[in-house]
Biopython code that builds the backbone (N, CA, C, O; Angstrom):
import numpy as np
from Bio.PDB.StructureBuilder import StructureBuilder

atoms = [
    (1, "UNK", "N", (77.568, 114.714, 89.502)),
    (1, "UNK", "CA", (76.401, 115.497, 89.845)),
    (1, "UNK", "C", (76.330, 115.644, 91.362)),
    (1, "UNK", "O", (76.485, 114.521, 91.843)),
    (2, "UNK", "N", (76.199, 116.348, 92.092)),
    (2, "UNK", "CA", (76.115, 117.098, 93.355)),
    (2, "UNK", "C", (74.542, 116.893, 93.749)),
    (2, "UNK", "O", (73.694, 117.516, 93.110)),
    (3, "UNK", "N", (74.221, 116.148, 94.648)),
    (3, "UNK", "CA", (72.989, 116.296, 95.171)),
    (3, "UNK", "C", (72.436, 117.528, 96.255)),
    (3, "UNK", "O", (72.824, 117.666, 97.416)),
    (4, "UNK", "N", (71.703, 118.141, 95.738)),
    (4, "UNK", "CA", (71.444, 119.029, 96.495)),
    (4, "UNK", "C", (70.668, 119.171, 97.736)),
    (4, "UNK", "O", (70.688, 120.108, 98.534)),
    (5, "UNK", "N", (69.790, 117.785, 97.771)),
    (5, "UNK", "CA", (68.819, 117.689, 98.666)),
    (5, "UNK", "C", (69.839, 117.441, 99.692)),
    (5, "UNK", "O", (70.841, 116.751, 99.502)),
    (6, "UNK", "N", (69.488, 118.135, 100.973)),
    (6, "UNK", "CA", (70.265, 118.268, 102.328)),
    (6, "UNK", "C", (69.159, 116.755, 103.131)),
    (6, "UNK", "O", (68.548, 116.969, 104.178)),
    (7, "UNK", "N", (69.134, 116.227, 102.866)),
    (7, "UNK", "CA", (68.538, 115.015, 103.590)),
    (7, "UNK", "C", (69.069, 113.830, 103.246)),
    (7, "UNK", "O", (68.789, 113.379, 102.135)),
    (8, "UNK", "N", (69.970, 113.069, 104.161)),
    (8, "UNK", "CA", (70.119, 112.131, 103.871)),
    (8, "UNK", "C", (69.385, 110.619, 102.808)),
    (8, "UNK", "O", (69.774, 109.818, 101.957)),
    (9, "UNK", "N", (68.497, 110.862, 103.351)),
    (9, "UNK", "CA", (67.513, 109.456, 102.856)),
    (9, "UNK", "C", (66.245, 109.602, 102.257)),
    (9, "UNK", "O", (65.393, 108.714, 102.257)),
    (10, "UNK", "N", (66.052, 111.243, 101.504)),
    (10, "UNK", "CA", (64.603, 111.072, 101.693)),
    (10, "UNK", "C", (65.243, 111.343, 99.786)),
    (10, "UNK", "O", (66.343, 111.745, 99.406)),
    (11, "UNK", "N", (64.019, 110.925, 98.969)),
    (11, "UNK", "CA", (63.804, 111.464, 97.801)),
    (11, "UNK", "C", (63.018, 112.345, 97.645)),
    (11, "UNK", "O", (62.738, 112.848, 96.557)),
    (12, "UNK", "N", (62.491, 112.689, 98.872)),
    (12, "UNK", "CA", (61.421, 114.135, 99.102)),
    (12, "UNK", "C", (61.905, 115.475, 98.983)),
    (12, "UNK", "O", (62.777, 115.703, 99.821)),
    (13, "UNK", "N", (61.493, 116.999, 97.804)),
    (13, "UNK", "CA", (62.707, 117.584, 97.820)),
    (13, "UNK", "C", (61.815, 118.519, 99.221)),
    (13, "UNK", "O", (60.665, 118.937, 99.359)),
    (14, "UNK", "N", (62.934, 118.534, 99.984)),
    (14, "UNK", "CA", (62.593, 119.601, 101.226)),
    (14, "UNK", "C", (62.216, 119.402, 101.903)),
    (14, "UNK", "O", (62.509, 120.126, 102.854)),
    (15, "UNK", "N", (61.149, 118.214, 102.200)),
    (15, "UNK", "CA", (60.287, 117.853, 103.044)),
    (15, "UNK", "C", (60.843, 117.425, 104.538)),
    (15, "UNK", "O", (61.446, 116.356, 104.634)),
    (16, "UNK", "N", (60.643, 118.256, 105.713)),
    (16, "UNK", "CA", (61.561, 117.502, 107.008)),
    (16, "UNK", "C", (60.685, 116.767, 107.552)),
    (16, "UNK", "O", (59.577, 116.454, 107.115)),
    (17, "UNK", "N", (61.440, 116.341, 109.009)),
    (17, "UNK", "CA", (60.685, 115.351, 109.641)),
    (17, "UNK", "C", (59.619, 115.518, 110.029)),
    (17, "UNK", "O", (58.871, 114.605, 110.379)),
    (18, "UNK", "N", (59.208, 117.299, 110.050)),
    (18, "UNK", "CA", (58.230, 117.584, 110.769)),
    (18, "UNK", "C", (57.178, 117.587, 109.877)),
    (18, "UNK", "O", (56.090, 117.125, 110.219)),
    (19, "UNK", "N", (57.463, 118.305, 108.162)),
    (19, "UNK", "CA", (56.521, 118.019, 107.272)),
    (19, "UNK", "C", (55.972, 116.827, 106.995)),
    (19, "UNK", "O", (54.817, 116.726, 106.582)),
    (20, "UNK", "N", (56.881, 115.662, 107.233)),
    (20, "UNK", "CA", (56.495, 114.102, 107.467)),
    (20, "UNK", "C", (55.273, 113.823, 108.256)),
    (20, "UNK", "O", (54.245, 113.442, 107.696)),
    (21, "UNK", "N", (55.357, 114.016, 109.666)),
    (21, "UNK", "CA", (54.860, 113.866, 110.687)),
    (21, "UNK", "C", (53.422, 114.619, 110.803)),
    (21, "UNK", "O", (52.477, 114.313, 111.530)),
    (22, "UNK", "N", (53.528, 115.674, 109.889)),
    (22, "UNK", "CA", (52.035, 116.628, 109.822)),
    (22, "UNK", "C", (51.593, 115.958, 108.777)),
    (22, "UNK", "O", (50.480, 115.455, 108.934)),
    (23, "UNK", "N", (52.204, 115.758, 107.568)),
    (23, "UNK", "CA", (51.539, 115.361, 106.710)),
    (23, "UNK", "C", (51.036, 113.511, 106.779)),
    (23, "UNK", "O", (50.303, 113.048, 105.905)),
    (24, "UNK", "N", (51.471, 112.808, 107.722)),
    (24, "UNK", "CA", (50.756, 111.209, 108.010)),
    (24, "UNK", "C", (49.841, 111.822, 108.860)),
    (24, "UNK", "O", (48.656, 111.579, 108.630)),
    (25, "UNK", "N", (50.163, 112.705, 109.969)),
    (25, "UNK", "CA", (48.864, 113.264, 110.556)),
    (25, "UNK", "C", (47.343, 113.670, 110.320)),
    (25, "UNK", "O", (46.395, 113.460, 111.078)),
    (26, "UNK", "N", (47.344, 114.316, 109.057)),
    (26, "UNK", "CA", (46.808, 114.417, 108.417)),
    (26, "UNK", "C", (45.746, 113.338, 107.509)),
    (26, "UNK", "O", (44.526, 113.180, 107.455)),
    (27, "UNK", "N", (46.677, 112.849, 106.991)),
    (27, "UNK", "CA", (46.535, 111.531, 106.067)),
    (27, "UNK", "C", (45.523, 110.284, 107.535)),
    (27, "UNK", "O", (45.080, 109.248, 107.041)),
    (28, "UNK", "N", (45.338, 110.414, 108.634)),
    (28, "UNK", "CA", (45.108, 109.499, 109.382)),
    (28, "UNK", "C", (43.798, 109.843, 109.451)),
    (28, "UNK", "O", (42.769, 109.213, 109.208)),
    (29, "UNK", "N", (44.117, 111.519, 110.015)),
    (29, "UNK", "CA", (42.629, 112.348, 110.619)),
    (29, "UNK", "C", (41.610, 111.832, 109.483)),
    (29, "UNK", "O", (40.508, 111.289, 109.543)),
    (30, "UNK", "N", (42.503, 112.261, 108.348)),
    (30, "UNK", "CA", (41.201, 112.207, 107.070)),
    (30, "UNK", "C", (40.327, 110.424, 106.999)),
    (30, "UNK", "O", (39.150, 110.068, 106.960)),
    (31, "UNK", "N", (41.721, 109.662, 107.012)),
    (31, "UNK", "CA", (40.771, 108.576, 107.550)),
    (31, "UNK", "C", (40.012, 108.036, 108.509)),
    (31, "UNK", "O", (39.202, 107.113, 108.420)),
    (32, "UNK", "N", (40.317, 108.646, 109.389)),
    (32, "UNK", "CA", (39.194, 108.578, 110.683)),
    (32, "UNK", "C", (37.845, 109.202, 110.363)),
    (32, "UNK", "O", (36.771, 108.631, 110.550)),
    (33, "UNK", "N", (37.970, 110.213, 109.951)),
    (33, "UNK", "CA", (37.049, 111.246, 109.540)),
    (33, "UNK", "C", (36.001, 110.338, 108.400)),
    (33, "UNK", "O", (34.803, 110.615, 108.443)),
    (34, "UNK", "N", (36.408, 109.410, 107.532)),
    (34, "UNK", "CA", (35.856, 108.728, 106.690)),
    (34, "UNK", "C", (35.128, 107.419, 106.786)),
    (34, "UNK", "O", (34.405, 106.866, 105.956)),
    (35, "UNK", "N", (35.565, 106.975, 108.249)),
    (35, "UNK", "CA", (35.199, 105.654, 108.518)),
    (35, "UNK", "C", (33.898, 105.680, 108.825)),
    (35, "UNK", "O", (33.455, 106.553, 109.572)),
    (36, "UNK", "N", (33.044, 104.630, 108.234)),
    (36, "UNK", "CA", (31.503, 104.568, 108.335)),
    (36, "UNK", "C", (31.316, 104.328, 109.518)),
    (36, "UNK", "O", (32.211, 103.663, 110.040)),
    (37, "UNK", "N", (30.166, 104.727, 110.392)),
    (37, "UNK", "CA", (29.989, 104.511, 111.831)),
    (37, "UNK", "C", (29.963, 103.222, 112.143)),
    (37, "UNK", "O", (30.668, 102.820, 113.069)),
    (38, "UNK", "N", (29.153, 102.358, 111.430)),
    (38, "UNK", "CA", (29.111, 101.020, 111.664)),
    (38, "UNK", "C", (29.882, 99.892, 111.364)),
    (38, "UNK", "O", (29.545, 98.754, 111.690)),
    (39, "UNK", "N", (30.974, 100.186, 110.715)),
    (39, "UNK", "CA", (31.748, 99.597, 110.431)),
    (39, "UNK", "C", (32.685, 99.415, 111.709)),
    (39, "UNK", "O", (33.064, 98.370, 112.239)),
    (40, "UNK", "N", (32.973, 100.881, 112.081)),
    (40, "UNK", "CA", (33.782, 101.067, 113.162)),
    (40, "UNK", "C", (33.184, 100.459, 114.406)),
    (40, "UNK", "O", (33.914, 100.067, 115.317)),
    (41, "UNK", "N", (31.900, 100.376, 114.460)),
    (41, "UNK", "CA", (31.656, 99.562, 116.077)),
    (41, "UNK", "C", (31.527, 98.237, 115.648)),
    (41, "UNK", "O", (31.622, 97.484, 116.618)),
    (42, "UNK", "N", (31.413, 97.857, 114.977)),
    (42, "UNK", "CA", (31.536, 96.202, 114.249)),
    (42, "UNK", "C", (33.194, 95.899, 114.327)),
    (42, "UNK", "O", (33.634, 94.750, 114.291)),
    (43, "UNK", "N", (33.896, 96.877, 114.419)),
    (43, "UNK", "CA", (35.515, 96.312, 113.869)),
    (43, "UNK", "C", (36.096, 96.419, 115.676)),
    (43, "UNK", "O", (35.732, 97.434, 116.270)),
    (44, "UNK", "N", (37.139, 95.181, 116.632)),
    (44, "UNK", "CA", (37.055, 95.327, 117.701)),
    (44, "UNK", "C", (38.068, 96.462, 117.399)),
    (44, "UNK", "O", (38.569, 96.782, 116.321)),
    (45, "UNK", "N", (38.285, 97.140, 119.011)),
    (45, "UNK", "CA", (39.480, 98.197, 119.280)),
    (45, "UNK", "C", (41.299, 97.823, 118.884)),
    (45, "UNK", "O", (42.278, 98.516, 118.609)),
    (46, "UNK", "N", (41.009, 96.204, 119.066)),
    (46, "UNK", "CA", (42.369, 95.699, 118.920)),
    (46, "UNK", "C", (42.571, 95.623, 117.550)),
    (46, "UNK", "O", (43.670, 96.022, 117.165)),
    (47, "UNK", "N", (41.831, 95.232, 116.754)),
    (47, "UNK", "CA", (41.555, 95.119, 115.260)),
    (47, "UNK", "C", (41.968, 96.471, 114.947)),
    (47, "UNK", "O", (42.860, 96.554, 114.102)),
    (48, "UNK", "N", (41.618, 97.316, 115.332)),
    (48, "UNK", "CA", (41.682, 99.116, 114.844)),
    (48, "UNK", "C", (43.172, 99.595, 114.733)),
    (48, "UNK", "O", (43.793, 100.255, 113.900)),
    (49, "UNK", "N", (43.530, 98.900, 116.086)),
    (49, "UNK", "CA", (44.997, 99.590, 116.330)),
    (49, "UNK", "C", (46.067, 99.005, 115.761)),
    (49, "UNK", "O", (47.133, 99.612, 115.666)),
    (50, "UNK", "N", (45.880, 97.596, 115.261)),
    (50, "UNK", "CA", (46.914, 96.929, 114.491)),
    (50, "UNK", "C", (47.012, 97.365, 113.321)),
    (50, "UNK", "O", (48.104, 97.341, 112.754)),
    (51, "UNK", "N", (45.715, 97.931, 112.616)),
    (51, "UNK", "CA", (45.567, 98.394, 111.453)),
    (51, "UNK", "C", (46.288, 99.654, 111.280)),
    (51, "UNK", "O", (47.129, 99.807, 110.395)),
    (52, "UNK", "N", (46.034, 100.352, 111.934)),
    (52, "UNK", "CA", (46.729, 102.268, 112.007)),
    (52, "UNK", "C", (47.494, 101.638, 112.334)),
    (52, "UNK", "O", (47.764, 101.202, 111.215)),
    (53, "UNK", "N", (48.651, 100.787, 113.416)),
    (53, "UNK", "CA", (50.094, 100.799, 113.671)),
    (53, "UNK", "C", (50.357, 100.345, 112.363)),
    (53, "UNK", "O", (50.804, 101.277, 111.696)),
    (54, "UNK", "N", (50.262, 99.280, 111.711)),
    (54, "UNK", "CA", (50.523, 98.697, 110.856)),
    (54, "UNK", "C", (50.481, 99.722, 109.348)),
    (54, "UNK", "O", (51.069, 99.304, 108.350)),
    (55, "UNK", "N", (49.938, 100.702, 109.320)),
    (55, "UNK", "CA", (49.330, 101.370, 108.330)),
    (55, "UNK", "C", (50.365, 102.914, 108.724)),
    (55, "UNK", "O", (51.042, 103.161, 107.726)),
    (56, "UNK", "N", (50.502, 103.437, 109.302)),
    (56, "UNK", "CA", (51.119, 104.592, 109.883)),
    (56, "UNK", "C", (52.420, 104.596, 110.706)),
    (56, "UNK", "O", (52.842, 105.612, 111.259)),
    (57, "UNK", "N", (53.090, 103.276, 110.756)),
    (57, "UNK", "CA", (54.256, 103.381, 111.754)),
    (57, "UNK", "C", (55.348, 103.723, 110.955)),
    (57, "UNK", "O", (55.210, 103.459, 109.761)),
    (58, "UNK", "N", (56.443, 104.264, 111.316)),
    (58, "UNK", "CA", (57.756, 104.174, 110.482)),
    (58, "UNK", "C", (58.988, 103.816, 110.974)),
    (58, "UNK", "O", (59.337, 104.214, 112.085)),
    (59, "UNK", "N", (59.675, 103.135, 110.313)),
    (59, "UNK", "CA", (61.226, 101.817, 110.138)),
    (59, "UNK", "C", (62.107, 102.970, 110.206)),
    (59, "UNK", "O", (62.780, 103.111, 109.185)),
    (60, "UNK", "N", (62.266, 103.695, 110.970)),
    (60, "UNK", "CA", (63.311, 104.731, 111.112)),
    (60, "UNK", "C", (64.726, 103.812, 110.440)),
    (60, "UNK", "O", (65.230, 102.768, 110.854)),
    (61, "UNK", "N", (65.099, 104.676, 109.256)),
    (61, "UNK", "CA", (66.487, 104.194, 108.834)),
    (61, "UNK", "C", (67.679, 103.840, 109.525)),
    (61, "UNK", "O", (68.084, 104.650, 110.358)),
    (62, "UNK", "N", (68.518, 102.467, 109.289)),
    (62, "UNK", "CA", (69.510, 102.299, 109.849)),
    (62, "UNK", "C", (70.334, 101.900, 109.048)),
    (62, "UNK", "O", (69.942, 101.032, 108.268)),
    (63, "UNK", "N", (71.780, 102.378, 108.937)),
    (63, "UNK", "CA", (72.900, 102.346, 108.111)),
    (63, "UNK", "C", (73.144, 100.877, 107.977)),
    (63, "UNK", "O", (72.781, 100.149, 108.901)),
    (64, "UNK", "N", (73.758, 100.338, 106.859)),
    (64, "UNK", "CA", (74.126, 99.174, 107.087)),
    (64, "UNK", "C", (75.664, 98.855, 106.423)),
    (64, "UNK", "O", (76.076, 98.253, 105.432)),
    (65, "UNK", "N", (76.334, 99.695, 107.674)),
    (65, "UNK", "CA", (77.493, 99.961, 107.464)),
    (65, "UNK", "C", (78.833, 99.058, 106.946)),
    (65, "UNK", "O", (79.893, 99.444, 106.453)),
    (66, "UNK", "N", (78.364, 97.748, 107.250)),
    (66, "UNK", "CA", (79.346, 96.912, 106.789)),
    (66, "UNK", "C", (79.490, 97.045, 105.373)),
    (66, "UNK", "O", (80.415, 96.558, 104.723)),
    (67, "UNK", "N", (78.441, 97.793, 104.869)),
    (67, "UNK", "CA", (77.859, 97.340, 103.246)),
    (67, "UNK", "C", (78.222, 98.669, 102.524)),
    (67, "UNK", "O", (77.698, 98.826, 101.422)),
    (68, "UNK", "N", (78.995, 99.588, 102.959)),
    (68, "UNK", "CA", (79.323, 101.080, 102.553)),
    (68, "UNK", "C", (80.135, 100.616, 101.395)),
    (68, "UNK", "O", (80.863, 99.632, 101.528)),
    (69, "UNK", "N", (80.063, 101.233, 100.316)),
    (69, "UNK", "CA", (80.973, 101.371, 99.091)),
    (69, "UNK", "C", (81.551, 102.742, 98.956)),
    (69, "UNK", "O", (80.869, 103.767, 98.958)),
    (70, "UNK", "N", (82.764, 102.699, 98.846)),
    (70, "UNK", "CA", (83.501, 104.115, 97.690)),
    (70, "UNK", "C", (83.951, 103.880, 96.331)),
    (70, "UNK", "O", (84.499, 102.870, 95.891)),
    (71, "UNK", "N", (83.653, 104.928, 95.741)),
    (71, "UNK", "CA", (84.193, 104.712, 94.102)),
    (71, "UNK", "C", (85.106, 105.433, 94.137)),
    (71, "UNK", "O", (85.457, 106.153, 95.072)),
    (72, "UNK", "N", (85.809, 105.240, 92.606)),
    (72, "UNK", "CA", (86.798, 105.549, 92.771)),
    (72, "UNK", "C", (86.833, 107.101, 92.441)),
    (72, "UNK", "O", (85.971, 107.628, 91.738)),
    (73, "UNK", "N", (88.010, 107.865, 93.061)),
    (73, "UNK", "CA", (87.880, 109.255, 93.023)),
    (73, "UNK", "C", (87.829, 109.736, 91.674)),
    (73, "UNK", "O", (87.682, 108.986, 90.709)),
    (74, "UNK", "N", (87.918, 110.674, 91.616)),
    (74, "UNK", "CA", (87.775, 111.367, 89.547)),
    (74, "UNK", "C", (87.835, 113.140, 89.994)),
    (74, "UNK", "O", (87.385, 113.770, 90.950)),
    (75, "UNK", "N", (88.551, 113.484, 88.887)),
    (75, "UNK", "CA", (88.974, 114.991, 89.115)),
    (75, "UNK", "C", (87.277, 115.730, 88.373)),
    (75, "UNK", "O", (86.714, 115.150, 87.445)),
    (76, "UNK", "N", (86.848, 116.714, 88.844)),
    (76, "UNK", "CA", (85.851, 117.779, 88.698)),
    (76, "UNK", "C", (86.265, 118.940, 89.006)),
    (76, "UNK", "O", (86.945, 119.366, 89.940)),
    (77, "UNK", "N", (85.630, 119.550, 87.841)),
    (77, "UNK", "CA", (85.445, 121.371, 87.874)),
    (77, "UNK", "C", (83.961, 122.040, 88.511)),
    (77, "UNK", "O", (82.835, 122.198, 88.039)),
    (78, "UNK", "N", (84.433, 122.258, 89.482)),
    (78, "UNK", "CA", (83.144, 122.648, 89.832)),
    (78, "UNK", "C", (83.104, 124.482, 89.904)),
    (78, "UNK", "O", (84.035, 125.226, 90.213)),
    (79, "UNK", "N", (81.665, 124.860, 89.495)),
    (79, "UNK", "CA", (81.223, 126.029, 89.256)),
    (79, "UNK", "C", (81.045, 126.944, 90.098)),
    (79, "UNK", "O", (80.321, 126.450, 90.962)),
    (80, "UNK", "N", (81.206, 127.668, 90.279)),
    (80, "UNK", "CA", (80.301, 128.715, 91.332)),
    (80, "UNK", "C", (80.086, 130.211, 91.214)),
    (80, "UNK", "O", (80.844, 130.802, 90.444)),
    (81, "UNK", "N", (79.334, 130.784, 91.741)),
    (81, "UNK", "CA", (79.119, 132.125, 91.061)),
    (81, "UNK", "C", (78.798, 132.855, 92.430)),
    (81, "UNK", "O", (77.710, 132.818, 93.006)),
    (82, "UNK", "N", (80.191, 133.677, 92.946)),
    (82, "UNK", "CA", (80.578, 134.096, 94.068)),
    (82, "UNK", "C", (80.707, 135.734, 94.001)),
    (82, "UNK", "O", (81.526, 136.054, 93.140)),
    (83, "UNK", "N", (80.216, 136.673, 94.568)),
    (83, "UNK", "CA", (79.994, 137.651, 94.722)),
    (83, "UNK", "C", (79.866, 138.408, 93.060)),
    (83, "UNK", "O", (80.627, 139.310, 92.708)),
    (84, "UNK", "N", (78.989, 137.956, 92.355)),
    (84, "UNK", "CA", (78.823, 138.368, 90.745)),
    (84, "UNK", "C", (79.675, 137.870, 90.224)),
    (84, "UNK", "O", (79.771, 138.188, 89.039)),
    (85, "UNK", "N", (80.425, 137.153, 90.601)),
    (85, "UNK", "CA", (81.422, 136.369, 89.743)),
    (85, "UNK", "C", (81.374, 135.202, 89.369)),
    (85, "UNK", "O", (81.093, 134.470, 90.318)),
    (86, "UNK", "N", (81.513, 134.671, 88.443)),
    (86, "UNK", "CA", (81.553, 132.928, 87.994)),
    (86, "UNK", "C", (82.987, 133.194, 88.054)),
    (86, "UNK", "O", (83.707, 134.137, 87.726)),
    (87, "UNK", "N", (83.191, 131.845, 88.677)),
    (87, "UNK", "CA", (84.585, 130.833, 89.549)),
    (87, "UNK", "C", (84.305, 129.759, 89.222)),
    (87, "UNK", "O", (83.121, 129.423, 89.203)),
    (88, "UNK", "N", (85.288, 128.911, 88.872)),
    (88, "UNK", "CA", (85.631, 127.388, 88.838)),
    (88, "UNK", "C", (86.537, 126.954, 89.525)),
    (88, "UNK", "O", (87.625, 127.510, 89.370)),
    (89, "UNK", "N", (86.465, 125.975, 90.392)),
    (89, "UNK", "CA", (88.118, 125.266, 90.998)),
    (89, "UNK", "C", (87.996, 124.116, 90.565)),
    (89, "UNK", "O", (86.916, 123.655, 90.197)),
    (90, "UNK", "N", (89.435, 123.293, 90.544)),
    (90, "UNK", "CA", (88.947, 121.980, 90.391)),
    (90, "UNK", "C", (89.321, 121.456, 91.829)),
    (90, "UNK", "O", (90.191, 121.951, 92.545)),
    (91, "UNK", "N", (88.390, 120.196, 92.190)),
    (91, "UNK", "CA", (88.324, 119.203, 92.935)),
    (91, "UNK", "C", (88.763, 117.637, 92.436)),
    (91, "UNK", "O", (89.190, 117.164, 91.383)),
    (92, "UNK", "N", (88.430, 117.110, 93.740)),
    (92, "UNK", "CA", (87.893, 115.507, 93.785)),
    (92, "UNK", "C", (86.762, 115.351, 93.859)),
    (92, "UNK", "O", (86.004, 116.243, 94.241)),
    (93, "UNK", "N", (86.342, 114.074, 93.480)),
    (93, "UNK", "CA", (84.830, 113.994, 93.425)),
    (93, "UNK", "C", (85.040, 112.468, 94.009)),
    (93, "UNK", "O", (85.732, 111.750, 93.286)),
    (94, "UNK", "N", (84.521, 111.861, 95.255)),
    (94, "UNK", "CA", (84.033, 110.727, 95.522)),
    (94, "UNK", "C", (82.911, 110.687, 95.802)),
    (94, "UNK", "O", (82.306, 111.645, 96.283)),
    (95, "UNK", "N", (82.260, 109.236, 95.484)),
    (95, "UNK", "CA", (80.373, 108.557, 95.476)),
    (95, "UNK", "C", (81.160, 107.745, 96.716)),
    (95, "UNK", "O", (82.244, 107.161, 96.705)),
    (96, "UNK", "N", (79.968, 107.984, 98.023)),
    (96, "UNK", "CA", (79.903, 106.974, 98.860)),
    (96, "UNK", "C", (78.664, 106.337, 98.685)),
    (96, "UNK", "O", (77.793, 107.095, 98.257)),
    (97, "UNK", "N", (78.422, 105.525, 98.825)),
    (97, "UNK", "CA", (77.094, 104.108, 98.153)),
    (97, "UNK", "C", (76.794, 104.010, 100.025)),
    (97, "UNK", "O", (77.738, 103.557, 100.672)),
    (98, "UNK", "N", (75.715, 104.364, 100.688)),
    (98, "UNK", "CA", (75.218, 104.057, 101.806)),
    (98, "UNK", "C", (74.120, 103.199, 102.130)),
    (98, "UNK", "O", (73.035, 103.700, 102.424)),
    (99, "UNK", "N", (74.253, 102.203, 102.113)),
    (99, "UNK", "CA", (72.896, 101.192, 101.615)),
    (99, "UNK", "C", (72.094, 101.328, 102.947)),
    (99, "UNK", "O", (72.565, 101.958, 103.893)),
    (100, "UNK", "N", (71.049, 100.811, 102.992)),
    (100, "UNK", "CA", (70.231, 101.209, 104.456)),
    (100, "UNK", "C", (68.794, 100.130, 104.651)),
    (100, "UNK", "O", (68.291, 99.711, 103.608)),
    (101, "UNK", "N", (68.301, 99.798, 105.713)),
    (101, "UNK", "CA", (67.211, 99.848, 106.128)),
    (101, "UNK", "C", (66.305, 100.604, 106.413)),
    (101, "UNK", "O", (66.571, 101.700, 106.907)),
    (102, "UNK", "N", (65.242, 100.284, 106.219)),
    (102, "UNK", "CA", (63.852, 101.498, 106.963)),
    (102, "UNK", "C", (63.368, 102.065, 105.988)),
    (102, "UNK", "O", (63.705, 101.615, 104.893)),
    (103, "UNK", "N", (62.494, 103.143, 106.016)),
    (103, "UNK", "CA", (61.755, 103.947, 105.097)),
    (103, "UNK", "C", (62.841, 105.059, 104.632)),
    (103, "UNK", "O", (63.637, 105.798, 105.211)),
    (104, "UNK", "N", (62.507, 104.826, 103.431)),
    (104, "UNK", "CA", (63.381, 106.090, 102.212)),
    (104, "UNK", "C", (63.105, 107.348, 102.618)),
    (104, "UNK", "O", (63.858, 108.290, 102.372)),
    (105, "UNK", "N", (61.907, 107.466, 103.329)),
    (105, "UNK", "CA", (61.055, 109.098, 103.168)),
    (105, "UNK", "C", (61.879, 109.652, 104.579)),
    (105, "UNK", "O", (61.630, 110.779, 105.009)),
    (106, "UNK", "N", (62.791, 108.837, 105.199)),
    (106, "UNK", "CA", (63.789, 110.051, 106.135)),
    (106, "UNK", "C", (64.284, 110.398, 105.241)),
    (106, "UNK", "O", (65.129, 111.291, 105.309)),
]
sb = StructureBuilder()
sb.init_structure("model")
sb.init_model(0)
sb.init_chain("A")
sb.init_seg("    ")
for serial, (resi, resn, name, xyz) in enumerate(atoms, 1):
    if name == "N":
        sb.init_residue(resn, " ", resi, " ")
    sb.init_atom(name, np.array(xyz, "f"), 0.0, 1.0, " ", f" {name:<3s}", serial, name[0])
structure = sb.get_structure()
């Protein structure tokens, strides 16, 4: 099976970094927007910011390359449908296994 999503790491279909970044944006405003007044001057500034870092930061992915797997190759027919035409060639097909740190949603 051929993955189509052009993003390395995300299981998000389409979503880029920037849709990321608007959409926690978002997700923050709305909680700011929600916080009871008094709660918020009762809670200190340092208290606030550990919470949103802690709540909104992201583990930018890092390869953990020692740990890369290949399987083994296997012959495939793959499809395509090229100027009104359906075409088949055959190929190779290898799975590289990229294991990782950080958040999935890169």
């Amino acid at each position: 099976m051929i993955n189509d999503n052009p993003f390395l790491f995300s299981n998000e279909t389409n979503e880029t970094i920037f849709d990321l970044i608007s959409r926690r944006e978002k997700e923050l405003e709305n909680e700011l927007m929600e916080l009871d007044g008094e709660r918020l001057l009762k809670t200190s500034l340092e208290d606030w910011c550990n919470y949103f870092e802690n709540k909104y930061k992201s583990d930018i992915p890092k390869i953990l390359q020692e740990n890369i797997e290949r399987s083994d190759s296997e012959e495939v027919t793959l499809k395509d449908y090229d100027f009104g035409i359906n075409t088949s060639v055959k190929g190779t097909k290898i799975t590289y296994y990229v294991p990782f740190q950080g958040d999935s949603y890169f």
